[in-house]
N, C-alpha and C positions, 0 to 999 in steps of 0.2 A: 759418875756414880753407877751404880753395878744397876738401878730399877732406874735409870735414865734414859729413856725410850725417844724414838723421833715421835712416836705419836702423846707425846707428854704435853699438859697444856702448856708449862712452862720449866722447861727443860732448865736444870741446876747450872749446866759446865758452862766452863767459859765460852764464850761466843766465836770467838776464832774466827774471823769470817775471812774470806778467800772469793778469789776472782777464779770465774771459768769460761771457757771459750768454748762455745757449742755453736750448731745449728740448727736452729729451730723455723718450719714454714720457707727454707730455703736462703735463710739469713746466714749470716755469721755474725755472731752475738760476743759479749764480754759481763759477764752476768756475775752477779754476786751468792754465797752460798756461806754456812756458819756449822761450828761444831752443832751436835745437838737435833739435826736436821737428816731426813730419810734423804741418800746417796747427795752426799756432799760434794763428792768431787767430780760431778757431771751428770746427765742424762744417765739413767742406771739402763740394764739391759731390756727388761720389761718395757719401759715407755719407751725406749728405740722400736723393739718390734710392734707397739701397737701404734704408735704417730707412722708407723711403715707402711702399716698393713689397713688402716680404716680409709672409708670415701670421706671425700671433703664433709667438712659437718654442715648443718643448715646456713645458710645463705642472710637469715635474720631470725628475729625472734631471739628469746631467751637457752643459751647452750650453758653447761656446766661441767665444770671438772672436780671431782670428788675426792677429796685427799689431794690435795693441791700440791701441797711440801712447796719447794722456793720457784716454782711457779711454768715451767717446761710447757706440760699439756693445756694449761689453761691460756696461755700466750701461745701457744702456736694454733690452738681456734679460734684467736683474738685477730692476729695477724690474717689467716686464711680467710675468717667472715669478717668484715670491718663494722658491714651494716649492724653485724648481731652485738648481743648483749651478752656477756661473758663473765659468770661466774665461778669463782674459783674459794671452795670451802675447807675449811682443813681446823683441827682444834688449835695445833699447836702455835703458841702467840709469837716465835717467834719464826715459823716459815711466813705468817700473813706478812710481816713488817719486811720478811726479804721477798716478796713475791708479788707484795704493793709496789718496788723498789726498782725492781727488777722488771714488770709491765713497763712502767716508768721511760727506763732505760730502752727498752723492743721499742717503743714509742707504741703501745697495744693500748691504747686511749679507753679502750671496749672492753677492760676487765676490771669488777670488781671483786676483791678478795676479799672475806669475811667469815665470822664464825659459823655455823650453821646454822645456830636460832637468828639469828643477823638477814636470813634470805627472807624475804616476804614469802609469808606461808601459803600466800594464794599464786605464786609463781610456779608457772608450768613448763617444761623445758621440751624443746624440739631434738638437740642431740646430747647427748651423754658420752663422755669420755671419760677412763678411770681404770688408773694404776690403787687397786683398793689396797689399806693398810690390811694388808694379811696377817699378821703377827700383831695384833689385838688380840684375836684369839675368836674362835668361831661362832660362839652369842652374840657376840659385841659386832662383828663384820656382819652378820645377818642382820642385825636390827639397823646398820650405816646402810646398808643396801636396801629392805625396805621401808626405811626412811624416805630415799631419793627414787628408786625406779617407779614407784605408782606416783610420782610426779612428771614424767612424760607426757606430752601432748598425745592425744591417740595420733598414731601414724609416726610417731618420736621412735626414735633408734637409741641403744646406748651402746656401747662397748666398751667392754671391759678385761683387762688383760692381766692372768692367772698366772703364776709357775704350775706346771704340771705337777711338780715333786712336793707343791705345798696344798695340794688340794684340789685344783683348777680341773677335775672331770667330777669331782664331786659335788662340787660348788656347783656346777650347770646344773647338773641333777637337782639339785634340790634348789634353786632360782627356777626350775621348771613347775615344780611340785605348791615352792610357795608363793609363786605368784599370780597362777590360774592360768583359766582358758582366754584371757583379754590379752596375754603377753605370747609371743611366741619365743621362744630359749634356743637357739644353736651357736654350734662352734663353725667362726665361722675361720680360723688359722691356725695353723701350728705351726711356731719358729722357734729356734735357740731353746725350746723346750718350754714354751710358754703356748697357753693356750688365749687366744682372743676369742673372747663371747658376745657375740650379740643377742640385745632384747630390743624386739619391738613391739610396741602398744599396737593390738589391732583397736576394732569398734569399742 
């Protein structure tokens, strides 16, 4: 259907699901994937260059991944922190059911996947990782964003990774503007035409 979007809570089409072979955190994986779902047929090129380009995430503590889709970034800070505790949020009902499935499989024991009101509202996050649903449209990704970054621990990192062509130096600009003086906002990569931004919570 023509308004069938991956960010849909429940997507119409048929499910289609399909096996893919990636690597994720140094593995080689066989992971599951379904019509209906943001880059089905693998690791898309955005989360390549940002799992490329960030420092390992916290060590423990509560990490999260933001727009989860069938579950890539939130299993490969599963696998790399073991200690931490791994959230993986996304609306769409049916990437949670392939991304529960799919940790499962990685053997990422440290992730749970859930809808956003689902996260304990008192939960504070040390690192942040996030390929953000850009193609929501820019109200909607601004309020998903600050939603999630004034939940950083002070001293928490996030990064997140833009296409340049869909906004991603504008987007810093204004995550600088509407976040304040407690966050600091730079670019900290540019590859394959994507921009990587990090935010960190000072005091």
């Amino acid at each position: 259907m023509a308004n069938d979007h991956y960010f849909s809570a429940n997507p119409s089409s048929e499910v289609r699901e399909r096996q893919v072979h990636v690597t994720l955190a140094g593995r080689g994986l066989t992971l599951s994937t379904a019509a209906g779902v943001f880059s089905p047929d693998g690791v898309d090129r955005g989360t390549k260059v940002l799992l490329g380009s960030v420092p390992p995430p916290a060590t423990d503590g509560a990490l999260l991944d933001v727009g989860c889709g069938w579950g890539p970034i939130a299993i490969t800070m599963a696998l790399e922190s073991p200690d931490a505790q791994v959230w993986g949020v996304d609306v769409n009902e049916r990437v949670l059911g392939l991304a529960r499935a799919n940790a499962a499989t990685a053997g990422a024991t440290n992730v749970t996947v859930a809808l956003p009101d689902e996260v304990p509202a008192d939960l504070r996050f040390r690192t942040m990782w996030s390929n953000p649903p850009i193609r929501v449209g820019k109200d909607e990704l601004h309020d998903i964003l600050l939603t999630w970054l004034p939940r950083l621990e002070v001293g928490g990192e996030a990064w997140l990774v833009v296409s340049k062509d869909l906004g991603g130096d504008s987007l810093q600009r204004w995550l600088r503007d509407a976040l304040g003086s407690d966050f600091t906002v730079s670019r900290a990569s540019t590859d394959k035409g994507f921009r990587v931004i990090r935010v960190h919570r000072g005091a």
